[in-house]
C-alpha positions as CSV (number, residue, x, y, z in Angstrom):
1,X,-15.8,-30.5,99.6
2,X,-19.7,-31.6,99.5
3,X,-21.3,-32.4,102.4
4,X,-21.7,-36.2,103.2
5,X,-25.4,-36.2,104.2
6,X,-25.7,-33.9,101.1
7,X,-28.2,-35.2,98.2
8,X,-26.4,-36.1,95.2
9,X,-27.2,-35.6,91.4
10,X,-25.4,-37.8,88.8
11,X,-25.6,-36.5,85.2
12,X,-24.9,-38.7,82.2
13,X,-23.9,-38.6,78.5
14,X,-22.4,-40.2,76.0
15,X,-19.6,-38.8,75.7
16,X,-19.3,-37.1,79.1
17,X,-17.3,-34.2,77.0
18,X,-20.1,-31.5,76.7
19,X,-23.7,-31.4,78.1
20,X,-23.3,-33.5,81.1
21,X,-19.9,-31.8,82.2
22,X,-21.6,-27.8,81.7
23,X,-24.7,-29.1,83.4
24,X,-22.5,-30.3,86.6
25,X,-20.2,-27.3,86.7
26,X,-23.6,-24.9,86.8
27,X,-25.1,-27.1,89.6
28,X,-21.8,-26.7,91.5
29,X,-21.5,-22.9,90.6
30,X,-25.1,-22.8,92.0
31,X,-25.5,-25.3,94.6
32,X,-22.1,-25.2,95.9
33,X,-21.6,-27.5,98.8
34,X,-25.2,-28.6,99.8
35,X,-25.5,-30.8,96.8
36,X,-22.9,-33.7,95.4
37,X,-22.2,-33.4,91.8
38,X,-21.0,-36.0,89.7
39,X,-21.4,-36.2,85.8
40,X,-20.4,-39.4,83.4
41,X,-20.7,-41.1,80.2
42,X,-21.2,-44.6,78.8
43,X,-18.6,-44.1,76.0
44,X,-16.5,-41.1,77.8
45,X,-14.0,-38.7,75.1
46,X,-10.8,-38.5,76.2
47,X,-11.2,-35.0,76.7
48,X,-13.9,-32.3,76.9
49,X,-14.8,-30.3,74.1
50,X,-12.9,-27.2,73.7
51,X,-16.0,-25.2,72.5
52,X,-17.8,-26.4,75.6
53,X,-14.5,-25.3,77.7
54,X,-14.4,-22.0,75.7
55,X,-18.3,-21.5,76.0
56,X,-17.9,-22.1,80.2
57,X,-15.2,-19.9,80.5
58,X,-17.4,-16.9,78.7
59,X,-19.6,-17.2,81.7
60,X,-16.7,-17.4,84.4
61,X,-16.5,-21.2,84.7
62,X,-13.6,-23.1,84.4
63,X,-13.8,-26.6,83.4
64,X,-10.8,-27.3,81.2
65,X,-9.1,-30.1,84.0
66,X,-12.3,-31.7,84.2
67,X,-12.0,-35.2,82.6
68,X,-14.3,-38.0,81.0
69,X,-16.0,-40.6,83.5
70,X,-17.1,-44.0,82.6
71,X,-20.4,-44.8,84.1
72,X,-21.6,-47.3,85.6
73,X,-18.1,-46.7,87.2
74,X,-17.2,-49.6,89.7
75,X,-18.2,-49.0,92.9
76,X,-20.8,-47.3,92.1
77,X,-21.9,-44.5,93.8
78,X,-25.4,-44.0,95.5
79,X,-27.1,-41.0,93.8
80,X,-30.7,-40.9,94.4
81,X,-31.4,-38.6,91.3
82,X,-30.1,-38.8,87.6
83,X,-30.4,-36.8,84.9
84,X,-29.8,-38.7,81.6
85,X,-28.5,-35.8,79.1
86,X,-29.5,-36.9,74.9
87,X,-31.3,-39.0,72.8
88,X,-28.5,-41.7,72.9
89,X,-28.1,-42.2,76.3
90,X,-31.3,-44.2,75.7
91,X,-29.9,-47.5,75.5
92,X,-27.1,-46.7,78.6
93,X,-30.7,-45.7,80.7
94,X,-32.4,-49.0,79.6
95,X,-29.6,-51.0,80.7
96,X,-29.0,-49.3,83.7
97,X,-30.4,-50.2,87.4
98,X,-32.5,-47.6,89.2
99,X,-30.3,-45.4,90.7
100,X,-32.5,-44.1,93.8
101,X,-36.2,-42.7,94.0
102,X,-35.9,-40.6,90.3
103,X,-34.7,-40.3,87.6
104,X,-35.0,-38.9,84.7
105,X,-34.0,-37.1,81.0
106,X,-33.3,-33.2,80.7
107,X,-33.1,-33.6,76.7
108,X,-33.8,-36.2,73.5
């Protein structure tokens, strides 16, 4: 369980089935507890996709029980950095409120 005081990192997608979920499970693998990870979408898949699942476990990760978040979710948490994952999280980043000090996008 992640530190309290720990800084937090919110990644976001679409579809929060694919690059948003691989990107928190490798800042977890790496950052274990010192960092709070949290990953979401604006439209979120019911499920994540199973190449992404398939493609995680080839490197020792296992995200198959991870599930689709809705962001913004309701209470929403404080996360002073945000990386916004694809091109059409464009309008979901317009529309959202600053989150903290940075933010920004990994990919178009």
């Amino acid at each position: 369980m992640p530190d309290a005081a720990a800084p937090s990192v919110l990644f976001v997608c679409v579809h929060n089935a694919g690059r948003s979920q691989m990107a928190a499970a490798f800042l977890t693998r790496l950052a274990g507890d010192r960092v709070q990870v949290r990953s979401a979408g604006s439209t979120p898949a019911a499920g994540i996709n199973p190449a992404v699942v398939a493609a995680m476990a080839e490197v020792g990760i296992d995200i198959a029980a991870c599930t689709g978040i809705t962001w913004p979710a309701s209470p929403r948490p404080v996360t002073p950095l945000a990386m916004w994952l694809g091109a059409r999280t464009r309008n979901s980043r317009r529309a959202a409120p600053r989150l903290g000090k940075r933010s920004g996008r990994a990919s178009d």
